[in-house]
N, C-alpha and C positions, 0 to 999 in steps of 0.2 A: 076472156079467152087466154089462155097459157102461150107464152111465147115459144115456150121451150116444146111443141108439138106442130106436127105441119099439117095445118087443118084439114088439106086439100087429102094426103093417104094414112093420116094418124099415124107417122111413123114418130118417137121422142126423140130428138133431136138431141135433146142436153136433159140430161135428169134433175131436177130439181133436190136441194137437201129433205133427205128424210131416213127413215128407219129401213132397211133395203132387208129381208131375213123371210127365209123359208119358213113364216109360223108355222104351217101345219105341220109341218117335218119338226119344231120343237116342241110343240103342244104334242104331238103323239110319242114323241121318244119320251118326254115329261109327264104321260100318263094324263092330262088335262080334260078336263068336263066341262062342258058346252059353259056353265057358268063360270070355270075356271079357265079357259081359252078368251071370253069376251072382257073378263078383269083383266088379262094379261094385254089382251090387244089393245084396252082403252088406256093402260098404261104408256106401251111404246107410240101410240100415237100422240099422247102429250106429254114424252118425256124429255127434256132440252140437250144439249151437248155435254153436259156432265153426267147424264144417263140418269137423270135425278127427274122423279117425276113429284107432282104435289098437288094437294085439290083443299077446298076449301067446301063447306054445307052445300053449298050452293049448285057447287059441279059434281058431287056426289050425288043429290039429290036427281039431278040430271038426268044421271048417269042409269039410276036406277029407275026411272021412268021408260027412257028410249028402249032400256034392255031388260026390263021385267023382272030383273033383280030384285030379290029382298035384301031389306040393310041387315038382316042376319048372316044371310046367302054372301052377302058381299063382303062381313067380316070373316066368315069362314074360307071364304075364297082368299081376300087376303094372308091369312095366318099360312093355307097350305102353298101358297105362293113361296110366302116366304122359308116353309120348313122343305119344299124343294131345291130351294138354291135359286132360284129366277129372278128373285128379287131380295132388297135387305132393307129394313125400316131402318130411316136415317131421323125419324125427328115424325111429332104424332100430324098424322097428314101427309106424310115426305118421306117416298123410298127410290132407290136407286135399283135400276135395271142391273144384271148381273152383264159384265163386258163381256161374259165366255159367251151368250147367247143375242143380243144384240145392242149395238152401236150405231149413233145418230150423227153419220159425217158427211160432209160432201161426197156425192157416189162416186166422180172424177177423184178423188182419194184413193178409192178402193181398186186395187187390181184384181186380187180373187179374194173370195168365203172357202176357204177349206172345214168342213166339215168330216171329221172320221169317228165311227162309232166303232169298237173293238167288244166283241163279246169273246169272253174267255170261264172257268169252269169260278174261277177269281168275281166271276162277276161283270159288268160294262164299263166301258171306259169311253169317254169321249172326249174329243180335244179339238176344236175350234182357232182356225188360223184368219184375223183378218191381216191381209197385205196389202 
């Protein structure tokens, strides 16, 4: 049992470190596909404080099991990850979550997520404030 929850009305008490981000508000402003939102998600859940995630045969293989992924599907996925911006390959197996969309800190860190999206004739713009 979680200490950081009060068993007795499930209120969370003290949040625990982890990945705190509106996905589906980034997967849909990112255009993302059900296999391209499940690459994204199994990223930020095992990516460290350097925003740096990394997998080995092993947890790939895994990976593609639980979620019906093909290892074609799953290279493709990564590539258009990375031609979005949401991620950046740091080394083969080893890529870095993009800071503009989400960050792995203690959530007592975090005061607000400012997210704003600007649509103009220029095109979209968006600009992401963690404070």
């Amino acid at each position: 049992m979680a200490t950081n929850v009060n068993i007795d009305t499930g209120e969370i008490l003290e949040e625990p470190d982890f990945v705190k981000l509106y996905i589906k508000d980034v997967c849909t402003v990112n255009g993302l596909t059900t296999p391209l939102y499940k690459m994204f998600y199994f990223m930020l859940c095992n990516m460290n404080y350097q925003n740096a995630v990394s997998y080995g045969a092993a947890t790939k293989k895994a990976f593609l099991l639980e979620s019906g992924i093909a290892n074609s599907t799953f290279d493709n996925s990564v590539s258009k990850l990375i031609a979005s911006g949401l991620i950046e390959r740091i080394g083969k197996g080893e890529f870095r979550i993009n800071k503009k969309y989400a960050t792995k800190v203690s959530w007592s860190r975090v005061q607000s997520i400012e997210w704003t999206t600007k649509y103009t004739r220029e095109g979209k713009t968006e600009t992401v404030t963690f404070k």
